[in-house]
ZAMARGU-4260 file (C-alpha; in steps of 0.2 Angstrom, whole numbers, plus 5000, padded with zeros to 4 digits):
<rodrens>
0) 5108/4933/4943 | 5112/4936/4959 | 5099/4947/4966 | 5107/4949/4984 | 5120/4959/4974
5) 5108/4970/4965 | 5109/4990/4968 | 5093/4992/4973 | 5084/5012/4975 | 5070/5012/4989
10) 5060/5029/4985 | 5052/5035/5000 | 5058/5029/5018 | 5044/5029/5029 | 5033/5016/5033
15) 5033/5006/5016 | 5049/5007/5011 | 5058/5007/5027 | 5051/4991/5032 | 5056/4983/5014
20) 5073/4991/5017 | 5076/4983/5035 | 5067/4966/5026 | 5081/4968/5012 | 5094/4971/5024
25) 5090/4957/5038 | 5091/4942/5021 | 5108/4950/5015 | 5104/4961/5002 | 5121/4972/5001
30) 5116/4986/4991 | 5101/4996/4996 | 5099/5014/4994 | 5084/5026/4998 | 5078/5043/4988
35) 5071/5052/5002 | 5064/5071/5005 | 5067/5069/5023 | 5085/5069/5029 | 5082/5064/5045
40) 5075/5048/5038 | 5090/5045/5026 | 5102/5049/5040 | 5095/5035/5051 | 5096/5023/5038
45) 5112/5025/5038 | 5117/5026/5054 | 5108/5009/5058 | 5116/5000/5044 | 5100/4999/5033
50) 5104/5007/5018 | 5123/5010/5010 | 5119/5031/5006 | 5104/5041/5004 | 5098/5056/4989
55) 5090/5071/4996 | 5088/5071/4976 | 5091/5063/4961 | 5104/5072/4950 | 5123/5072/4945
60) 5133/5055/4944 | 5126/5040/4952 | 5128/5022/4948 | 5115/5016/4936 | 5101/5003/4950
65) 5095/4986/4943 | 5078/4987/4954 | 5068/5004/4960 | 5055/5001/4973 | 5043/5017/4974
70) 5035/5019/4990 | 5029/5037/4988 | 5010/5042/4988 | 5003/5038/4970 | 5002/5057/4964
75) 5021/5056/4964 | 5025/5040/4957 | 5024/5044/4940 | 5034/5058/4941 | 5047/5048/4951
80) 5049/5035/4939 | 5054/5053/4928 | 5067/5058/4938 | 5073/5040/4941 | 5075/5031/4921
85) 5090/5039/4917 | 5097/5030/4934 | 5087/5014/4931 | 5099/5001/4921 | 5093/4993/4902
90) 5081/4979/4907 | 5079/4988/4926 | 5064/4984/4935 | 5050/5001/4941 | 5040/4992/4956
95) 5026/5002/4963 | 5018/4998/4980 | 5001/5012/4975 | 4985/5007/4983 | 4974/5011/4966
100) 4982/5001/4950 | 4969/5003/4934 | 4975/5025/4934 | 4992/5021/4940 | 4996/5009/4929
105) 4990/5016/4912 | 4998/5030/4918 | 5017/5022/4920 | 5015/5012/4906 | 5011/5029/4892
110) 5028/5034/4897 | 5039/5020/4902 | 5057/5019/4891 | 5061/5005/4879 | 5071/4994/4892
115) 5063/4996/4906 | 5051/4982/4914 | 5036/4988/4926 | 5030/4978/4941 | 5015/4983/4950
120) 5013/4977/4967 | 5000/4979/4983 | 5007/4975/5000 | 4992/4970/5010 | 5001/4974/5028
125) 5003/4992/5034 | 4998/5002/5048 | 4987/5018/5053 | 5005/5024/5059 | 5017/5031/5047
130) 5037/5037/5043 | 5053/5027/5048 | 5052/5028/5063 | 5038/5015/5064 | 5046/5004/5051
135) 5050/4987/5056 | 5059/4972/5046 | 5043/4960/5050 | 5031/4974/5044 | 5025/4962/5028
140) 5026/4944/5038 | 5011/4931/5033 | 5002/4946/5022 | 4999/4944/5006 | 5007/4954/4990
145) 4996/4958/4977 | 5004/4957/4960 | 4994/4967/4947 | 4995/4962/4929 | 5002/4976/4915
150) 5008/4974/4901 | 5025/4981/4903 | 5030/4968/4914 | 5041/4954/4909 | 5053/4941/4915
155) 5064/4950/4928 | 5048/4959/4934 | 5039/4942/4939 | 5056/4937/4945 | 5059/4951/4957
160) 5040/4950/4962 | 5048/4933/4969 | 5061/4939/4977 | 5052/4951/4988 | 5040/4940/4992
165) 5052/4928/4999 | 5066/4940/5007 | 5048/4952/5013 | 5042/4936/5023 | 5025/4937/5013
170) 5013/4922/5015 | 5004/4924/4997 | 5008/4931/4980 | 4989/4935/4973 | 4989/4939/4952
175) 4974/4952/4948 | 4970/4964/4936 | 4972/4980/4941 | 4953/4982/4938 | 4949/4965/4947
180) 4962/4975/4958 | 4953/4990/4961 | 4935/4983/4966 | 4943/4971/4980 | 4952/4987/4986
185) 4936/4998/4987 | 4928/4985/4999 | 4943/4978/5007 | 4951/4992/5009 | 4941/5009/5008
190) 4926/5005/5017 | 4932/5000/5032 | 4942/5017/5031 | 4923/5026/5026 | 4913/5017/5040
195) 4928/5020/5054 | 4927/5039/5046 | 4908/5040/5050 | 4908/5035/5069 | 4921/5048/5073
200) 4912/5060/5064 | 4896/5054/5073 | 4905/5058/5091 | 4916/5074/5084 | 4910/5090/5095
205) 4905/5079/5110 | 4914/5069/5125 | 4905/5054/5120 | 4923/5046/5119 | 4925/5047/5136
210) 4915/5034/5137 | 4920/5022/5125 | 4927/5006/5126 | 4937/4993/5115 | 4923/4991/5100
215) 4924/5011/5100 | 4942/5012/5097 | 4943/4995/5087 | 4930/5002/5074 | 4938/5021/5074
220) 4957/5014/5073 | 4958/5017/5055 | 4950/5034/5054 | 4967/5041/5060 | 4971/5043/5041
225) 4984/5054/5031 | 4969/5066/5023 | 4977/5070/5008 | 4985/5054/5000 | 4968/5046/5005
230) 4958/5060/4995 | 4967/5054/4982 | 4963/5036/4984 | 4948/5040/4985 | 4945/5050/4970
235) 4956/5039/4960 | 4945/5025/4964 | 4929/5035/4965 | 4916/5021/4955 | 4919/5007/4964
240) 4920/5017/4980 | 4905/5023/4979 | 4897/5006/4971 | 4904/4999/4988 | 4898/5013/4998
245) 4879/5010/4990 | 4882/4991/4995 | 4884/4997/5012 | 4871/5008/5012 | 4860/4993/5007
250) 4865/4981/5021 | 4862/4997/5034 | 4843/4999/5029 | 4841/4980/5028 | 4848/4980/5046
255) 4837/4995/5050 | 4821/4986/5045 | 4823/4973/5054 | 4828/4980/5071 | 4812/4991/5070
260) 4801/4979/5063 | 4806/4961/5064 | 4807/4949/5082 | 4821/4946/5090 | 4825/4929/5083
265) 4825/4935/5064 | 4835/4950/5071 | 4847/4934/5080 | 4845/4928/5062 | 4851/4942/5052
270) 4864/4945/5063 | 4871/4930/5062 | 4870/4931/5043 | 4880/4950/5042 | 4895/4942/5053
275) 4898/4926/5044 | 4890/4914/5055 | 4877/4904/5043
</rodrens>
């Protein structure tokens, strides 16, 4: 199979999927098409030579796809995949890029067609920006793609999970479970987010910021964050978020106890311990 050939449906067009499309593009993919609520999006895509045509929605007579890559937040994914099987060809391929995989996943799977292959995937690249605009071809270079197993995958999934690794610029293809999945995330992925959430809110109200330097914005860079698809994660995720928030709590009161207590040499210790060091 040629899969430079493959008509190929990108839902949403910001960050995500417009950085996949301009990848796609740039390693001569020559059939690429975006679903998008945002024509202004759409219509730059166009206009640059990205994509071939845009839907404001999906309905009427279009061309069955061989591959649909959902980039919308996970509450509409599901429902995307709806709207989009009767446009998905027999032995099509439904990717989702969803930062929670054990909900979404069961989810897909309850309702998937006869035909119809699912491939769950995790780019570990973005940014605290977001829409087309900010998109860029060399978004996913070096990252790694997380590949989650589920049972409705099969052959052409694992084969297109290739393909965008390669044409993407990925540096690694990792296979988890989407609970093995889930935990990493929380960790990974979540806490950072929580901890850059609770400096802000510990400087919110004052002008302390005025006063603050690189580790202040490095630490708070993250909690610039879409409020409602990341109450969604969140909740979606909630028992190893909050696992992982207890973890944290845990290393804060060890680290407390030993600034008020301990010398400065087992503080020099600890410290060295907490960052990795010994």
């Amino acid at each position: 199979m040629d899969f430079k050939k493959s008509r190929i449906l990108i839902a949403g067009l910001g960050l995500i999927g417009g950085s996949a499309a301009k990848a796609l593009r740039k390693n001569g993919f020559c059939s690429i098409y975006a679903y998008d609520r945002d024509k202004s999006a759409i219509d730059s895509a166009v206009s640059e030579g990205i994509i071939n045509d845009g839907y404001l929605k999906l309905a009427g007579d279009i061309e069955k796809f061989d591959f649909v890559l959902c980039c919308l937040s996970p509450v509409f994914v599901a429902p995307l995949y709806k709207s989009a099987s009767p446009y998905l060809k027999d032995g099509g391929v439904f990717a989702e890029v969803g930062g929670i995989k054990t909900v979404m996943i069961k989810e897909l799977e309850d309702s998937m067609k006869p035909g119809h292959e699912l491939l769950s995937l995790h780019p570990m690249a973005g940014s605290e920006k977001k829409g087309y605009k900010h998109s860029s071809a060399d978004m996913f270079a070096g990252s790694v793609l997380v590949i989650t197993q589920a049972e409705k995958a099969g052959a052409n999934a694992y084969a297109w999970a290739d393909v965008l690794k390669e044409a993407l610029g990925f540096g690694k293809m990792k296979k988890l479970s989407p609970q093995e999945h889930d935990e990493i995330i929380a960790k990974v992925s979540h806490i950072p987010h929580v901890v850059a959430l609770a400096v802000k809110a510990m400087n919110n109200g004052t002008d302390n910021e005025l006063y603050a330097g690189g580790s202040y914005k490095s630490a708070t860079r993250v909690a610039q964050i879409n409020s409602a698809l990341w109450a969604g994660l969140m909740k979606d995720n909630k028992e190893n978020l909050i696992s992982s928030i207890e973890e944290l709590q845990a290393q804060l009161e060890r680290l407390k106890k030993t600034v008020d207590i301990s010398s400065t040499e087992e503080l020099e210790g600890l410290l060295n311990k907490m960052s990795g060091q010994e």
